[in-house]
C-alpha positions in Angstrom: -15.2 5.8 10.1 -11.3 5.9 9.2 -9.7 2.9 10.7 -6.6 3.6 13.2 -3.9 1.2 13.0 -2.0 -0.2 16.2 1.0 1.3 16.8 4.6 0.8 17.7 5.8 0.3 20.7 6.7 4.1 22.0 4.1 5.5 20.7 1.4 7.2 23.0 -1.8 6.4 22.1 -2.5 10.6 22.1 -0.9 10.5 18.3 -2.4 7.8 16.6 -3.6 9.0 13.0 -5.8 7.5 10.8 -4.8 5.2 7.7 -5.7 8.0 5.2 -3.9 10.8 6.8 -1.3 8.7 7.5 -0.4 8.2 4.1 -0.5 12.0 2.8 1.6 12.5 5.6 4.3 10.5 3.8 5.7 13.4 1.9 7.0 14.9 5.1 7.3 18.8 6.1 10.7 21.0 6.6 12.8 18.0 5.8 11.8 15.4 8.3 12.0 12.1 8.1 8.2 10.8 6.5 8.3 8.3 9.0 9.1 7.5 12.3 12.0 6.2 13.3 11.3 2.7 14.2 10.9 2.0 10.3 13.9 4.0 8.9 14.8 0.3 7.9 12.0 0.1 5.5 12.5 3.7 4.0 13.3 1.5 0.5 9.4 0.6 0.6 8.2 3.8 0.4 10.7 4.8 -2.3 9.5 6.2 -5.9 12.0 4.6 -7.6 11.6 1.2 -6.2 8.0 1.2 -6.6 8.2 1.9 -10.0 10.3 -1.3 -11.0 9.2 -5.1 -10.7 11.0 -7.2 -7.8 14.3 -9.1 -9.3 13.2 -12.9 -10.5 13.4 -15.3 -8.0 13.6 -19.1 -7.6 10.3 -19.5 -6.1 8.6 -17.4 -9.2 5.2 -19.1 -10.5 4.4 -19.5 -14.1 0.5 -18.8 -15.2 -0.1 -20.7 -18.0 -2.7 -18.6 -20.2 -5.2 -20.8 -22.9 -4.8 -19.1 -26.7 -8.2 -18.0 -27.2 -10.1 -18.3 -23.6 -12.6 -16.2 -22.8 -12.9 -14.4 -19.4 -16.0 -15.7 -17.8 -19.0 -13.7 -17.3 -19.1 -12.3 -13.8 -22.0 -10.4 -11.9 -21.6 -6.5 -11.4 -21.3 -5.9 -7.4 -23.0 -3.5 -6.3 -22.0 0.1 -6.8 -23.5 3.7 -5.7 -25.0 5.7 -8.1 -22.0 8.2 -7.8 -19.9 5.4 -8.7 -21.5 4.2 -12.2 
């Protein structure tokens, strides 16, 4: 079952897509926009460039503090489908 996502406001319900079509559909056809209008102000999102780069530090930034040495703990498997081992 592919999820549908709500829609903005404009949209009929007639052209909702699914999540995973949705996001091959990104490439766009003939030179169209990828996306609709309503989030032209997030085109820098979906840009390759951008999503190829870290965000800039920032004031709020978190250190993690790693232990020289540690171990990573041992964790059960969860479960997989054959296909998938």
């Amino acid at each position: 079952h592919l999820g549908v996502k709500p829609q903005p406001p404009g949209l009929s319900p007639k052209k909702q897509v699914p999540e995973c079509v949705a996001a091959v559909q990104l490439q766009g056809e003939g030179g169209k926009d990828p996306f609709p209008a309503v989030y032209s102000d997030l085109a820098d999102v979906f840009s390759e460039r951008e999503c190829n780069q870290l965000p800039p530090h920032r004031s709020t930034d978190c250190a993690i503090e790693l232990i020289p040495g540690a171990k990573l703990p041992k964790l059960r498997m969860y479960a997989m489908a054959p296909k998938e081992l």
